[in-house]
Structure formats: structure tokens, C-alpha cells
C-alpha positions as CSV (number, residue, x, y, z in Angstrom):
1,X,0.1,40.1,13.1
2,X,2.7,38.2,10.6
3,X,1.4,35.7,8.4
4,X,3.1,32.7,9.2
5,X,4.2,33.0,13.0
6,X,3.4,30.0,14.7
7,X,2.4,31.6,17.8
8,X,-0.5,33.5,16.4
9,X,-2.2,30.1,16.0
10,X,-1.7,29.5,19.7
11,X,-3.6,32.2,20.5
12,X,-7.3,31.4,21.8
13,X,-8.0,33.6,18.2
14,X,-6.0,31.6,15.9
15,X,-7.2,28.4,17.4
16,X,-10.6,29.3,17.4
17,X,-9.9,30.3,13.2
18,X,-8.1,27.0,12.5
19,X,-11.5,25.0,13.9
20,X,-13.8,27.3,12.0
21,X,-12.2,26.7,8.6
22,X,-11.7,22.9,9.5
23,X,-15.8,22.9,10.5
24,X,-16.2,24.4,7.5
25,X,-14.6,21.8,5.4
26,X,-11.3,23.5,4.3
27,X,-8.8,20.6,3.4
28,X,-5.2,21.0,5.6
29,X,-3.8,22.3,2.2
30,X,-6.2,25.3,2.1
31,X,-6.0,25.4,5.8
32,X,-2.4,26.2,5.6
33,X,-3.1,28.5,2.8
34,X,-5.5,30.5,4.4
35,X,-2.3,30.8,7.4
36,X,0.2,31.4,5.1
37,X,1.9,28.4,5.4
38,X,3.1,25.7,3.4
39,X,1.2,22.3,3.8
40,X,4.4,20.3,5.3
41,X,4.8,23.9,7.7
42,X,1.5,23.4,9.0
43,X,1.8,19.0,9.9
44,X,5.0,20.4,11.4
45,X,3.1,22.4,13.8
46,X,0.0,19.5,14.3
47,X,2.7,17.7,15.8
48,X,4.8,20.1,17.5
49,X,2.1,22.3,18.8
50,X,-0.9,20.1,20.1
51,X,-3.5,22.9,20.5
52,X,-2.8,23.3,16.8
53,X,-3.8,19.4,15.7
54,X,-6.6,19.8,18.3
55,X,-8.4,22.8,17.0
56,X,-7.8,21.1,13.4
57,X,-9.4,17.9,14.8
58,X,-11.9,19.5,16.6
59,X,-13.2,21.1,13.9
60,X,-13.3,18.2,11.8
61,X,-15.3,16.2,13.8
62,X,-18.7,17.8,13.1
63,X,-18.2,17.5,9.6
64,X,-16.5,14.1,9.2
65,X,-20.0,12.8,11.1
66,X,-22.8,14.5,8.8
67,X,-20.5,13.2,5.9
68,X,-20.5,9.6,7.5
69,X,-24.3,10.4,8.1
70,X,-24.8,11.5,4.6
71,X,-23.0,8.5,3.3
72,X,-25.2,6.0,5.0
73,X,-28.2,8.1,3.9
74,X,-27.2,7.3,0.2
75,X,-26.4,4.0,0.7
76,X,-29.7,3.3,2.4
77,X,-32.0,5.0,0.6
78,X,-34.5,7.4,1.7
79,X,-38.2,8.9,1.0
80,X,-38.0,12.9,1.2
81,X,-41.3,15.0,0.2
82,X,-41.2,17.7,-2.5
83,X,-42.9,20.7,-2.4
84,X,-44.4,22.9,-5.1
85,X,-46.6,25.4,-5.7
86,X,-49.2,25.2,-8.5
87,X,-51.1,28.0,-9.6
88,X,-54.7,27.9,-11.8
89,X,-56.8,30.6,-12.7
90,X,-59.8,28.0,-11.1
91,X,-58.5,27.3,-7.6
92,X,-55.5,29.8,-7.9
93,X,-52.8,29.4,-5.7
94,X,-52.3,25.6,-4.1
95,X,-49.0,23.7,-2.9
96,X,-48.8,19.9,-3.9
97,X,-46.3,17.8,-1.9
98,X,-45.2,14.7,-3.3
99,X,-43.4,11.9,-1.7
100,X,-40.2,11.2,-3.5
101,X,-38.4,8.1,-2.8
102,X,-34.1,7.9,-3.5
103,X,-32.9,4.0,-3.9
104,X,-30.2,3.0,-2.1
105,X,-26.9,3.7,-4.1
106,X,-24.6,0.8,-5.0
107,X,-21.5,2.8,-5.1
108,X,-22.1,4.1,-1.9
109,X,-23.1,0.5,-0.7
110,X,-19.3,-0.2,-1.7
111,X,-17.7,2.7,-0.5
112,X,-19.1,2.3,3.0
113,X,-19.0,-2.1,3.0
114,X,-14.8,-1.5,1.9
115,X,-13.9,0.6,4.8
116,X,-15.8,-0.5,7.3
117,X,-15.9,-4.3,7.0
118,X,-12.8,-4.2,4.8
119,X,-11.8,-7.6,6.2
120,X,-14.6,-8.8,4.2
121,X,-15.3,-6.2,1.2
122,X,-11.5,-5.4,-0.2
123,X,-10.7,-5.8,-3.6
124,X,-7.5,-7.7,-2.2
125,X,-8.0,-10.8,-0.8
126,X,-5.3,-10.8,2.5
127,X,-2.1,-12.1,1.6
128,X,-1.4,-15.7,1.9
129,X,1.6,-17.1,3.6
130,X,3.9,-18.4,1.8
131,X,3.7,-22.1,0.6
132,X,5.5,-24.0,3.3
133,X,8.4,-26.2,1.4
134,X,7.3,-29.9,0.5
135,X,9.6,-32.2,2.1
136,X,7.8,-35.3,1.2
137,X,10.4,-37.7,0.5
138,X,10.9,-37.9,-3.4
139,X,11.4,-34.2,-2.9
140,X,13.6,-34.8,-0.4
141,X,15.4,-37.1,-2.3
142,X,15.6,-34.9,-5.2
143,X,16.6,-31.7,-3.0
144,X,19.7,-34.5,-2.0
145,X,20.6,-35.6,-5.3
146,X,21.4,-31.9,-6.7
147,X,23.2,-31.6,-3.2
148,X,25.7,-34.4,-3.9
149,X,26.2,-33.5,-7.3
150,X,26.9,-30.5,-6.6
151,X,29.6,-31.5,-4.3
């Protein structure tokens, strides 16, 4: 098969590729490398060829959750236990598991408060409106003053 052919990718093979390296974590750009495609070739065919941009997507999915699972995880903090094996001439051979406990992570605690409640958590505040014009009347006065004069 060419490297590069479109319709390879089609293919129940090439599809079933394209959501293996996506499952795996491969960005789009070493996606499109592993075709032998340029990046722009391969959002060409996402969006021309919809099996393509669905097998991608597909793939994706799995790993975008235990990410978003491992993010939380972080940001939560969590006990884990540690295992280890200590060894004496006395008692000889013995494993010791210990309770380790991770604190919650405050850059985590950002990244996750910024995108998901971002109404609330950007470093932007929303843009305001713009001021509405006073037209109290000495501005109104004034705003007819340089009007005459500069009739």
C-alpha cells in the first residue's frame, strides 16, 4: 500500500490503526506522521472523510476520560498503600505495606476549576459593555456648545 493514499485509511484496517494510535495517545501531528501525511493533509481528511475523524475520535475517548479521571484524582487527593519487602536475618523475608496519603494539588485544583467552571475561575473577568454615553444635562449642554461652535 502507498503511504499517503487516503483510501487506505478508509479501509476497516486503516481505520482500525488510526483509533489504536489515537487510544494510545499519539497527538494528530504524530498521527499524521505515522500515515505519511502532513498534519493540515490529515484535518483535510477528518473533515472530508468522516470514518477518518470518527476512528480519531473514537480512539480518543478512552484516553481523554482516564486523563480527566486522573486529573480529578490529583486535584482531590488520594491514600494509595505501598508495598515493600524487608528482609532480616531474624524473621527473614516479610512485606510491610504502608498507607501513603497524596494532598490534593493546587495546580490541578486550578487547572480543572478554569475549564470547567470558567465562568467563575478565569483569569479574565468577562468583558464589560461599554459605558453607555452620559447625557445628563451639563453634558448635554456641553456636547451642544462644541456643536455650535463648530458651526
Amino acid at each position: 500500500m502507498a503511504k499517503g493514499k487516503y483510501q487506505q485509511w478508509l479501509e476497516p484496517d486503516g481505520l482500525l490503526l488510526l483509533e489504536g494510535w489515537a487510544r494510545d495517545g499519539l497527538t494528530e501531528e504524530q498521527i499524521a506522521h505515522n500515515m505519511g501525511v502532513n498534519v493540515k493533509t490529515l484535518w483535510q481528511w477528518k473533515k472530508t472523510y468522516d470514518p477518518i475523524g470518527s476512528a480519531i475520535k473514537k480512539g480518543k475517548a478512552p484516553v481523554d476520560i482516564e486523563v480527566e479521571n486522573a486529573l480529578l484524582k490529583r486535584a482531590l487527593g488520594y491514600e494509595y498503600t505501598e508495598e515493600r519487602i524487608e528482609i532480616s536475618a531474624k524473621d527473614g523475608q516479610k512485606v510491610v505495606q504502608t498507607v501513603k496519603h497524596v494532598p490534593p494539588d493546587v495546580g490541578a485544583i486550578v487547572y480543572w476549576l478554569k475549564n470547567r467552571k470558567r465562568e467563575y475561575w478565569r483569569d479574565k473577568p468577562p468583558e464589560a459593555a461599554p459605558p453607555e454615553q452620559d447625557l445628563r444635562d451639563d453634558a448635554l449642554t456641553e456636547s451642544l456648545k462644541k456643536l455650535a461652535g463648530g458651526l
